[in-house]
C-alpha positions as CSV (number, residue, x, y, z in Angstrom):
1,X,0.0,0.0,0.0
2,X,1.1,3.2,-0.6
3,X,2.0,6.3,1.1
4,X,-0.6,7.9,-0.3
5,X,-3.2,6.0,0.2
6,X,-6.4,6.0,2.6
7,X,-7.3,3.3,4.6
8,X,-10.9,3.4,5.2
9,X,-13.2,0.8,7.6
10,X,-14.2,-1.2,4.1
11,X,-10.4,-1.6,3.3
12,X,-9.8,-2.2,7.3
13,X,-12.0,-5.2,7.4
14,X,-10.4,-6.8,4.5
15,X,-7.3,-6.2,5.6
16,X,-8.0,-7.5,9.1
17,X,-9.3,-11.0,7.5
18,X,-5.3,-11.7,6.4
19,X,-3.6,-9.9,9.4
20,X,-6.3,-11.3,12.0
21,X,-3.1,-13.0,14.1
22,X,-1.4,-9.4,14.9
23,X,-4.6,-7.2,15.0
24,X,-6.8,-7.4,18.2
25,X,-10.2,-7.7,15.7
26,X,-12.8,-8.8,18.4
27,X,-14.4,-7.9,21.7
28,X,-16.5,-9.9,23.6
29,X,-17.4,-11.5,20.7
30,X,-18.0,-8.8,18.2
31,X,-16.0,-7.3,15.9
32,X,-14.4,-3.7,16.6
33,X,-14.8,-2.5,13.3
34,X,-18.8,-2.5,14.1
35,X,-18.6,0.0,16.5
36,X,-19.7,3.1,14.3
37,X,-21.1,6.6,15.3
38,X,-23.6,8.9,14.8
39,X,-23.0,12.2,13.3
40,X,-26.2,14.7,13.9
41,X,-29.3,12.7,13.4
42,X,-31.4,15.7,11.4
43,X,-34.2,13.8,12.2
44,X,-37.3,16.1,13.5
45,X,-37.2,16.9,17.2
46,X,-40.4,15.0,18.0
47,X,-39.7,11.9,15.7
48,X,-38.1,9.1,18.3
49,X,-39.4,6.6,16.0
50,X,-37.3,2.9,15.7
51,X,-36.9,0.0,13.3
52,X,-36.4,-3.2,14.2
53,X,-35.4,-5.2,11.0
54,X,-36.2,-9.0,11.3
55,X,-33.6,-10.9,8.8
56,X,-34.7,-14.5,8.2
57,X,-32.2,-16.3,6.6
58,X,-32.5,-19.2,4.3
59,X,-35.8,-17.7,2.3
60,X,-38.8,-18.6,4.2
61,X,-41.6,-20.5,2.5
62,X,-44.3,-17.6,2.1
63,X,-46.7,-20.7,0.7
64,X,-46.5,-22.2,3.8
65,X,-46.9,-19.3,6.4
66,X,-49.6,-17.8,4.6
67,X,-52.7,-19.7,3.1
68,X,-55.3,-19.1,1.3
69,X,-58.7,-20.5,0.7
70,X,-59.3,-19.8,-2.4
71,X,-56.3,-21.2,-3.5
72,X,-56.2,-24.0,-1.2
73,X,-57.0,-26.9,-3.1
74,X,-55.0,-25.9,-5.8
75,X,-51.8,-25.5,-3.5
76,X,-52.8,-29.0,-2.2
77,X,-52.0,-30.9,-5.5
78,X,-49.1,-29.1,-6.2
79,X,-47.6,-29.6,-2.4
80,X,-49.5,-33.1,-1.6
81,X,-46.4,-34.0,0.3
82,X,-46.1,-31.0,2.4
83,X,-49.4,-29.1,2.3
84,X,-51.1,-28.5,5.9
85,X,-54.6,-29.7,6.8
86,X,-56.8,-27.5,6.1
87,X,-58.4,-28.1,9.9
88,X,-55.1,-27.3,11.6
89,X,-54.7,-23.7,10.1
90,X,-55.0,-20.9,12.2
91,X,-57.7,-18.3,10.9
92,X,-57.3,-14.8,10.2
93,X,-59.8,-13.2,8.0
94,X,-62.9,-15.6,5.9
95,X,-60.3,-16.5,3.6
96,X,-56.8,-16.3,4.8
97,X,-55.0,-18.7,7.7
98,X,-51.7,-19.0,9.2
99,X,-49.2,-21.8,9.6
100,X,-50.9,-23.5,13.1
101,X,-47.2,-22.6,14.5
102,X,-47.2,-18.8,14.8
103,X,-50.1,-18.0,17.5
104,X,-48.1,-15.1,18.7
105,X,-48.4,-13.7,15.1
106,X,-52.2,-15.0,15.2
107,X,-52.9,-12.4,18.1
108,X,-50.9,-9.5,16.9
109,X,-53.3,-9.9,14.1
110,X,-56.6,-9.7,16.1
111,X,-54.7,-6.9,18.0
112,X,-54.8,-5.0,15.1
113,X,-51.3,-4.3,14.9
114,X,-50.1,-6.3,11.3
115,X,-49.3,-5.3,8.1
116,X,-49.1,-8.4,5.8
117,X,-47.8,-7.3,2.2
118,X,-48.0,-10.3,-0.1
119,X,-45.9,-11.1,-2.7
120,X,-42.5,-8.9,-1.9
121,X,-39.8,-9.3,-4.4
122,X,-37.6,-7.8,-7.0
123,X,-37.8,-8.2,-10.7
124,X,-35.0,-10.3,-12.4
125,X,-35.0,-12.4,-8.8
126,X,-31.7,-13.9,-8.2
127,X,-31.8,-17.1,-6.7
128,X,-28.8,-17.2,-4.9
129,X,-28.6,-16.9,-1.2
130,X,-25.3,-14.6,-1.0
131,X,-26.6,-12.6,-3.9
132,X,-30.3,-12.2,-3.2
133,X,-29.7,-11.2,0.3
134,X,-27.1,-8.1,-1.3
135,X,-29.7,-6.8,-3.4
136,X,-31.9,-6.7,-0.2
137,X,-29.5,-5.0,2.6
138,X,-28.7,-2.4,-0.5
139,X,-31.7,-2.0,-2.3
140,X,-29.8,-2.2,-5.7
141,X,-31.5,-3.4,-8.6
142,X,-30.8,-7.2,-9.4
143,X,-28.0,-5.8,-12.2
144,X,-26.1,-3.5,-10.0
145,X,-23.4,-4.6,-7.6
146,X,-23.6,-1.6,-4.7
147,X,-21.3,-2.4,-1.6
148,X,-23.4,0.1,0.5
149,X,-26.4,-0.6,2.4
150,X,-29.8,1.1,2.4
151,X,-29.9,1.9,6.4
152,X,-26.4,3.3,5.9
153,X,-26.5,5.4,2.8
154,X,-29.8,6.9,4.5
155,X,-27.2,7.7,7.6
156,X,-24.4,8.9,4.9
157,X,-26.6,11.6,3.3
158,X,-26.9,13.5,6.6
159,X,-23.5,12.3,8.2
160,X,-20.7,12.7,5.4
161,X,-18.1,13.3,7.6
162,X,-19.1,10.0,9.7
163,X,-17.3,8.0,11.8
164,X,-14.6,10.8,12.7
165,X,-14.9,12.6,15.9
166,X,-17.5,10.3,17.3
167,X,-19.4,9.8,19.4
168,X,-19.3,13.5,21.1
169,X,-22.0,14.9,23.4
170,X,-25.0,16.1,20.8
171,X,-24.4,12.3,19.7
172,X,-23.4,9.6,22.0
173,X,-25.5,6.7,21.2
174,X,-24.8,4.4,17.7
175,X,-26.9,4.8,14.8
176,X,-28.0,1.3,14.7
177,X,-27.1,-1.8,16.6
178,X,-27.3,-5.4,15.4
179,X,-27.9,-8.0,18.4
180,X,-25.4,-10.6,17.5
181,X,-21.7,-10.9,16.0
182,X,-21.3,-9.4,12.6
183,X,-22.8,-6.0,11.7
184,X,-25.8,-6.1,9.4
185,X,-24.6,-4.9,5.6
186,X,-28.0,-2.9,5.6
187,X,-26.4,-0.5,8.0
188,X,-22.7,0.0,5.5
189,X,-22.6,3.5,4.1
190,X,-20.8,4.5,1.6
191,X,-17.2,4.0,3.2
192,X,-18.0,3.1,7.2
193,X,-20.6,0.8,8.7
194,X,-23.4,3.2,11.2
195,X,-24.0,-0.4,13.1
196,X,-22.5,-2.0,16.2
197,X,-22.5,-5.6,16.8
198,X,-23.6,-6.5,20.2
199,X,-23.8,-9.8,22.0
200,X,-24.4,-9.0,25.6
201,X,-25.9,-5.6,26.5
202,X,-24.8,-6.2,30.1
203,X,-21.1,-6.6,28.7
204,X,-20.8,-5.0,25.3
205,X,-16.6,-4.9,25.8
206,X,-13.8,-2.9,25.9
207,X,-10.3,-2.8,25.7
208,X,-7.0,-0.7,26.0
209,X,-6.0,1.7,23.4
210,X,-2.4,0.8,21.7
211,X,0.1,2.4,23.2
212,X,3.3,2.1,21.1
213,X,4.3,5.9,21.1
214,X,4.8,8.1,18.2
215,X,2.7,6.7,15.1
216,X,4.3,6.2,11.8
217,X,3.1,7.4,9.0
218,X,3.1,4.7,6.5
219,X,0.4,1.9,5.8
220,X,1.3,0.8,9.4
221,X,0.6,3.7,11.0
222,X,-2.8,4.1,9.1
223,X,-3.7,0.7,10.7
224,X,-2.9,1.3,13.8
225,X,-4.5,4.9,14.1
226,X,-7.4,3.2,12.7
227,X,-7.6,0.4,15.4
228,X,-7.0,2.8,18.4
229,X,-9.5,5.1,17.3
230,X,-12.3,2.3,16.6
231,X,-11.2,0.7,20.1
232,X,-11.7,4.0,21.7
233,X,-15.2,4.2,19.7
234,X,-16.4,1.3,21.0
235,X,-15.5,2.0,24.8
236,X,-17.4,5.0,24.3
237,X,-20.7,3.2,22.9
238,X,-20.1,0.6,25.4
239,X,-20.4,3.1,28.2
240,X,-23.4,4.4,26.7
241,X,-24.7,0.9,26.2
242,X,-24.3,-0.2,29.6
243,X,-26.1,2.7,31.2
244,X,-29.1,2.1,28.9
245,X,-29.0,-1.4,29.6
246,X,-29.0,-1.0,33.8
247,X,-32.1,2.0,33.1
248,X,-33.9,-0.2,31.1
249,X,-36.9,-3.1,32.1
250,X,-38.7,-5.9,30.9
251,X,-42.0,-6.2,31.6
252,X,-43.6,-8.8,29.6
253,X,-43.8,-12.7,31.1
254,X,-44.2,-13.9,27.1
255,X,-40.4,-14.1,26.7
256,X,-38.7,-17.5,26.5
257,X,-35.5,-18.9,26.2
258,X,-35.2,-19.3,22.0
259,X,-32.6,-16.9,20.6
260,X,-34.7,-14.6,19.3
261,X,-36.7,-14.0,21.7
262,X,-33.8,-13.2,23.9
263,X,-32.4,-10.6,21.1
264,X,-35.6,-8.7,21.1
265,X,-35.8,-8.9,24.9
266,X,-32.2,-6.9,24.4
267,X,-33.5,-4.6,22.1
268,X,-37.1,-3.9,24.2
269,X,-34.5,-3.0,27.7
270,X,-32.1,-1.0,25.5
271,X,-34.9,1.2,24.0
272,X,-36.9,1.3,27.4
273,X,-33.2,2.3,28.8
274,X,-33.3,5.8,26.9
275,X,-30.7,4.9,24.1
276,X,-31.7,6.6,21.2
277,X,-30.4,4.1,18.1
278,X,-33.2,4.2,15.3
279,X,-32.6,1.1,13.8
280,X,-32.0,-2.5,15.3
281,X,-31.0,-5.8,13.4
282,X,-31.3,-8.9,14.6
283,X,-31.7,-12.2,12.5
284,X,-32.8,-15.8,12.8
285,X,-31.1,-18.6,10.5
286,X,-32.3,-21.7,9.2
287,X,-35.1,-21.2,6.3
288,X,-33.3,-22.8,3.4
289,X,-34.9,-26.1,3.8
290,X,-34.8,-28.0,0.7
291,X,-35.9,-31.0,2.7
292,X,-37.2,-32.0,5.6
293,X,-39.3,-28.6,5.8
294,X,-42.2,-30.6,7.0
295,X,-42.3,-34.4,9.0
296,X,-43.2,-36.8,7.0
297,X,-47.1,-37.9,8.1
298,X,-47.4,-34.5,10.1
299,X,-46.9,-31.6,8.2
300,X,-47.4,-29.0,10.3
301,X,-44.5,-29.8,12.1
302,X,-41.0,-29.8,11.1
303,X,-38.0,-27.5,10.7
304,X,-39.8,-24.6,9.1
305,X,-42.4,-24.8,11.9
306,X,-40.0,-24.7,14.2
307,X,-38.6,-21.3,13.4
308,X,-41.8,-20.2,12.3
309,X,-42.6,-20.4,16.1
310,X,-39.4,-19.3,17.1
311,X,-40.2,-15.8,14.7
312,X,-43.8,-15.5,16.1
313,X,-43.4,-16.3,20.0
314,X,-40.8,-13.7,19.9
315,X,-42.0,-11.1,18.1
316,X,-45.8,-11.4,20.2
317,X,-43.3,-11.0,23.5
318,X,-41.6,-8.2,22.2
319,X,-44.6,-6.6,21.5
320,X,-46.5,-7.0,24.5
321,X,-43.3,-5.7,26.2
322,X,-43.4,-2.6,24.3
323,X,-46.9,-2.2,25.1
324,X,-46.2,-2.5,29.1
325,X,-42.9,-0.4,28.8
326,X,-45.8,2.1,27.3
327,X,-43.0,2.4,24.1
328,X,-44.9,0.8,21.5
329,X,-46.3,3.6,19.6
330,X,-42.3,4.7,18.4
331,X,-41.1,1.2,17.1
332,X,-42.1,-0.4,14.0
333,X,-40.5,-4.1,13.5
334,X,-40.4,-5.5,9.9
335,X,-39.5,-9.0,8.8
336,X,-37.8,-9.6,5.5
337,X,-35.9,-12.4,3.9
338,X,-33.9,-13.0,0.4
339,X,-36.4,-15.0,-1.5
340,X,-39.4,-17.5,-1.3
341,X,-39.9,-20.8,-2.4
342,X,-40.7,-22.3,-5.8
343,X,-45.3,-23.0,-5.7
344,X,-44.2,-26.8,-6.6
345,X,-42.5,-28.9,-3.5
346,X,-40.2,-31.4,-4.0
347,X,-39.4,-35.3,-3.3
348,X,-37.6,-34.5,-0.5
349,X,-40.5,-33.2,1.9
350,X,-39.1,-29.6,1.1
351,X,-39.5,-26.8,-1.2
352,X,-36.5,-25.0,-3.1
353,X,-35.3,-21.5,-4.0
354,X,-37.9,-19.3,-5.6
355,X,-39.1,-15.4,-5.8
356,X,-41.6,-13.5,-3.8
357,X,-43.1,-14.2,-0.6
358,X,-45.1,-12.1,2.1
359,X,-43.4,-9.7,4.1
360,X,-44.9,-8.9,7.6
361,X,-44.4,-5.3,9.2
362,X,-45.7,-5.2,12.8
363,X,-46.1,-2.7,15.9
364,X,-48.9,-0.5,17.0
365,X,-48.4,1.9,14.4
366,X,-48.7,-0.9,11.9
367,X,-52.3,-0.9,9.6
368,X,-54.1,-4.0,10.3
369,X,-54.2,-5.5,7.0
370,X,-53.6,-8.0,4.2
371,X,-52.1,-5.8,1.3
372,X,-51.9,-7.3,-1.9
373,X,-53.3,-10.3,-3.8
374,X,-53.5,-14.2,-2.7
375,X,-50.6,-15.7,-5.0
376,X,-52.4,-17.4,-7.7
377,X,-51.2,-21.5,-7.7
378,X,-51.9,-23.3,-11.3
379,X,-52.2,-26.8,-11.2
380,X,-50.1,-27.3,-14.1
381,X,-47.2,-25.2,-12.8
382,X,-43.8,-26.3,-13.9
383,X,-41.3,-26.9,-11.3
384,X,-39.3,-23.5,-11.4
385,X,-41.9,-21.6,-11.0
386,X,-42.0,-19.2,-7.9
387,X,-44.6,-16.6,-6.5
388,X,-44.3,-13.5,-8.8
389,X,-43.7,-10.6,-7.4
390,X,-46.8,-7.8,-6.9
391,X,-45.1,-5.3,-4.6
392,X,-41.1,-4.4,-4.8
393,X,-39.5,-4.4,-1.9
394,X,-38.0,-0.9,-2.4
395,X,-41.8,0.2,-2.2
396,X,-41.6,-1.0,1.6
397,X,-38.3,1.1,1.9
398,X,-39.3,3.9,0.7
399,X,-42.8,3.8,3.0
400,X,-39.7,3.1,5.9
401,X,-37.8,5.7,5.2
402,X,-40.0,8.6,4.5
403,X,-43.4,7.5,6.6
404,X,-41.7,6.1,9.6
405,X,-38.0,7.4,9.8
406,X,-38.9,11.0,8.2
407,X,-36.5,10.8,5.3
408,X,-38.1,13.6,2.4
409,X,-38.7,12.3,-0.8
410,X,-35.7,13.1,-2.2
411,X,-33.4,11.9,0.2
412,X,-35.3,8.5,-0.2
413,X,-34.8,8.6,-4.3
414,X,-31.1,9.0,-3.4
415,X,-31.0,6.5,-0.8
416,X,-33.3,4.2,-3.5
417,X,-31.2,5.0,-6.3
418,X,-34.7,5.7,-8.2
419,X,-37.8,6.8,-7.1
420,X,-40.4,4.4,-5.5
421,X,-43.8,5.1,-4.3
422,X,-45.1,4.5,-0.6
423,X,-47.5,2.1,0.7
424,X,-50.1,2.4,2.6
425,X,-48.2,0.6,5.2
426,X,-49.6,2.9,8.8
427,X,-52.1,4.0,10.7
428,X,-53.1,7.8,10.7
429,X,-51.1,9.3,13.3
430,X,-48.4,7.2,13.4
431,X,-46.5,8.6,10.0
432,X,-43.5,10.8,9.9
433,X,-44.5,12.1,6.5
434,X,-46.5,15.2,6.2
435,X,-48.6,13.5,4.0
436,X,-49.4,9.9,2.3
437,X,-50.8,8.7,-0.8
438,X,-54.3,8.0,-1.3
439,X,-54.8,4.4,-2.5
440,X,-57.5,2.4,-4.8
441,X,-56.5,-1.1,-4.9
442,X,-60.0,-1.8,-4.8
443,X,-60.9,0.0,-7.4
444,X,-57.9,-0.8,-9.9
445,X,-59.1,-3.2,-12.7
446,X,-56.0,-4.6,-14.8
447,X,-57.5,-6.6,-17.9
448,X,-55.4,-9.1,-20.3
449,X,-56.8,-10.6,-23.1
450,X,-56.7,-12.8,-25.1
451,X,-56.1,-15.8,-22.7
452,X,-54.5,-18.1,-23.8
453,X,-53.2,-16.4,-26.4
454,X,-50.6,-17.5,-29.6
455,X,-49.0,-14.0,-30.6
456,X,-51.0,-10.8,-29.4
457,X,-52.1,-10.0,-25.8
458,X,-54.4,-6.6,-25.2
459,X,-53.6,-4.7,-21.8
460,X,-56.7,-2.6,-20.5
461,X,-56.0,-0.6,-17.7
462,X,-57.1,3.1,-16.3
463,X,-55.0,5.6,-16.4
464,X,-54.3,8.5,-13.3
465,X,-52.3,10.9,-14.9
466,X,-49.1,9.1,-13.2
467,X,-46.4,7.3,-14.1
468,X,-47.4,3.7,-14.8
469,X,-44.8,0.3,-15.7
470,X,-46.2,-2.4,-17.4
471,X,-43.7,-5.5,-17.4
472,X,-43.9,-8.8,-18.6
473,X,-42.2,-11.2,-16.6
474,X,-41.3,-15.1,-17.1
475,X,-42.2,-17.8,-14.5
476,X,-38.3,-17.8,-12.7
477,X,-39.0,-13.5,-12.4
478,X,-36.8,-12.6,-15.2
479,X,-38.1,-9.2,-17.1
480,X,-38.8,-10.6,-20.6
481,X,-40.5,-7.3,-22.1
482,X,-40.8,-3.7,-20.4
483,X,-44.3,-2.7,-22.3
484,X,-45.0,0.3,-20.8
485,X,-43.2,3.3,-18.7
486,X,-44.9,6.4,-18.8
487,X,-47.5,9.0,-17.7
488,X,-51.0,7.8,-18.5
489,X,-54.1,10.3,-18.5
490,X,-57.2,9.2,-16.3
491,X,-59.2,7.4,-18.8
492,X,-59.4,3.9,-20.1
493,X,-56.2,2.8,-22.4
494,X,-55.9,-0.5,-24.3
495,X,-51.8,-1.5,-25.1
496,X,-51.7,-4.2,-28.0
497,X,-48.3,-6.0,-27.4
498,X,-47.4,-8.9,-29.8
499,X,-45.5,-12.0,-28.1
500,X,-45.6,-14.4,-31.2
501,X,-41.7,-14.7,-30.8
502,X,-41.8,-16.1,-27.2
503,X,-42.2,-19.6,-26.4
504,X,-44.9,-21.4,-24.7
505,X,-45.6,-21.4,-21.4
506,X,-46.7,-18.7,-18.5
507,X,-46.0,-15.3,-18.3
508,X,-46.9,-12.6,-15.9
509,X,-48.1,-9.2,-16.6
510,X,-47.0,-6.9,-13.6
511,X,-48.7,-3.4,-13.4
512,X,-47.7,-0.4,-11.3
513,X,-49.0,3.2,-10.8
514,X,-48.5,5.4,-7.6
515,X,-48.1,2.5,-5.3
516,X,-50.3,0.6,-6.5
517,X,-49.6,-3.1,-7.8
518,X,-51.1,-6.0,-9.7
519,X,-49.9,-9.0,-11.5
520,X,-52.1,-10.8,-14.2
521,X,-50.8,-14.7,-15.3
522,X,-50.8,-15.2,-19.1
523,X,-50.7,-18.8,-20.8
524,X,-48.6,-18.3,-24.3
525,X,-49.2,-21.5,-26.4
């Protein structure tokens, strides 16, 4: 390395992978590159509002947490090998039931405190586990590569000279805290991480500050500067931590002794403690079951029911404890993971990598509601084929950032790296933003005909003088034709698009104006 050079905190922890023998790298357990700092929050006085960000790893069956009865029987000869009785589902609304494992989730519901959005995803779905989950913690489009995360460039825009000179008085509690080793990548900005990694709230660690004399300045002496001033970072936060940790309380009796359930116990004393972190990360492993998701001659138990159960004891605890702590109404906690599973099952009593799934955002601020379409399941569906994606996941972002978070507009179409439209995602009184869009979901008609069809396909749709996309997408989520991206005036249009040169098989027509979503199937034969 040169002279010249910079060593930044992405470089550091690259560096510290190969040099991990001579550099003291961990803490108690985490990492001492995790420790960042906030620079001035620029956040509205009277906004205290937190996210609590869910990660479930793997790529959680949305099929199988989420059912349908319209689509039941249907799903049943598709996944005779793994489908649920349709006696041991929990009920939610005349239509809908849950997985029989997630009661906790069952009476957040009839506490009127879930969003469910079905159908989350990304068009041109990857479906790799290291890549999916990228595009997710940045928020990049499925053909960019973007190191940063979505949490952190948000933190960047306001904080560019971040993590230098912190944390100081007018900021002395992190920006984000991840309950576990490693520092979330959704937290990354631009060239340091605004997350600590935590373990223990009672004992976050510290350590001594090198003490070798004059600094050299070389690549060496970069390092080293680096390491003392991240070491003295984290002593600071740890102080911080501590205190919050001893002020704080837990009040609900719900908890028990699973993992997560223990992280969000953390998170509930930290936030009842007084520490003013926005966002929290914490994840649960396990979801990538390509066999063995169900038991064999009981379906509704096996691995995926076991974490299912894990995700919704906890997250009911956490809740209630809000709710005693009388802290509910400021935090928001969303789930999310990298992908779903394909519609068909396969001969191993498991289900394999496929696109969209449901996405549950929950708290007291959260709209009670089931937002989007049931995925429609085709008998004859071929054994790629995944849940296509209704709503992008960058529309939930954007809802985050601006409605809950207070980020304007334009700060979140530079956080976004394009501009996506909120949902409809909170209560009234609960949003940051000065104002939301109205919504007609029930009032949007989408019509596509001929179907079947051999070479031309007609799209009806109304117009709202706003921008609509019209996309066509294959059964895997590739983009196959972008029909349509433009301002439409409010009156009925008609698109004629001819498809003679693709081959047979199913296709999906994916609408989107102001928010608003809808995907149509199309059999090409």
């Amino acid at each position: 390395m040169k002279k010249s050079q910079k060593l930044n905190r992405r470089d550091f922890i690259k560096l510290s992978t190969i040099a991990s023998a001579a550099l003291p790298i961990t803490l108690s357990g985490f990492p001492i590159f995790a420790n960042e700092i906030p620079d001035g929050y620029n956040f509205e006085e009277d906004n205290e509002n937190i996210l609590v960000l869910i990660q479930l790893q793997g790529g959680n069956d949305g099929l199988n947490t989420v059912f349908d009865l319209n689509q039941y029987s249907n799903l049943q000869n598709v996944r005779s090998n793994i489908i649920i009785p349709e006696s041991e589902l929990l009920a939610v609304n005349s239509t809908t039931r849950f997985h029989p494992s997630i009661t906790g989730m069952q009476q957040i519901w009839e506490q009127e405190k879930l969003s469910i959005i079905q159908n989350v995803g990304y068009p041109d779905q990857n479906r790799s586990h290291f890549r999916s989950t990228d595009i997710w913690n940045s928020a990049s489009s499925a053909n960019q590569y973007v190191s940063s995360g979505w949490i952190g460039r948000y933190f960047d825009n306001n904080n560019p000279n971040f993590p230098i000179n912190y944390p100081n008085t007018e900021n002395p509690h992190p920006f984000a805290i991840t309950v576990g080793k490693i520092v979330s990548e959704t937290c990354q900005g631009v060239s340091s991480n605004f997350s600590m990694a935590i373990i223990d709230p009672e004992n976050p660690g510290t350590a001594p500050v090198s003490s070798l004399g004059e600094i050299p300045n070389n690549c060496y002496g970069d390092a080293l500067k680096y390491v003392n001033e991240t070491i003295s970072q984290t002593n600071a936060y740890a102080e911080v931590i501590t205190t919050a940790n001893a002020s704080g309380n837990n009040l609900s009796e719900k908890y028990d002794s699973s993992d997560l359930s223990e992280k969000l116990k953390n998170v509930a004393k930290l936030i009842s403690g007084g520490l003013k972190t926005k966002v929290y990360v914490v994840q649960l492993g396990g979801f990538d079951n390509h066999d063995n998701q169900v038991v064999e001659g009981d379906t509704k138990k096996g691995v995926q029911a076991d974490l299912l159960k894990e995700l919704s004891d906890a997250m009911s605890a956490f809740q209630d404890d809000l709710q005693l702590l009388n802290i509910d109404k400021k935090v928001i906690g969303m789930t999310y993971s990298e992908f779903g599973r394909r519609i068909r099952s396969n001969a191993g009593f498991g289900t394999d990598h496929g696109t969209a799934a449901p996405l549950f955002v929950f708290g007291t601020c959260a709209k009670n509601q089931i937002l989007g379409d049931a995925p429609e399941i085709d008998t004859n569906v071929g054994v790629d084929e995944g849940v296509q994606m209704q709503f992008d996941f960058r529309n939930v972002y954007s809802t985050i950032l601006t409605d809950w978070l207070g980020a304007t507009k334009s700060e979140s179409n530079t956080v976004l790296f394009d501009e996506f439209d909120a949902l409809p995602i909170f209560k009234e009184g609960c949003s940051a933003a000065l104002s939301t869009n109205s919504f007609t979901l029930d009032k949007l008609e989408i019509e596509v005909y001929p179907n079947p069809t051999t070479d031309v396909i007609n799209i009806q749709f109304l117009g709202s003088n706003e921008l609509v996309k019209i996309t066509l997408y294959n059964t895997i989520g590739a983009v196959v034709k972008q029909i349509a991206s433009k301002k439409y005036s409010a009156i009925q249009h008609t698109l004629t698009v001819n498809i003679n040169n693709l081959p047979t098989g199913n296709y999906f027509v994916h609408y989107q104006s102001k928010g608003v979503s809808k995907t149509k199937k199309l059999l090409k034969y």
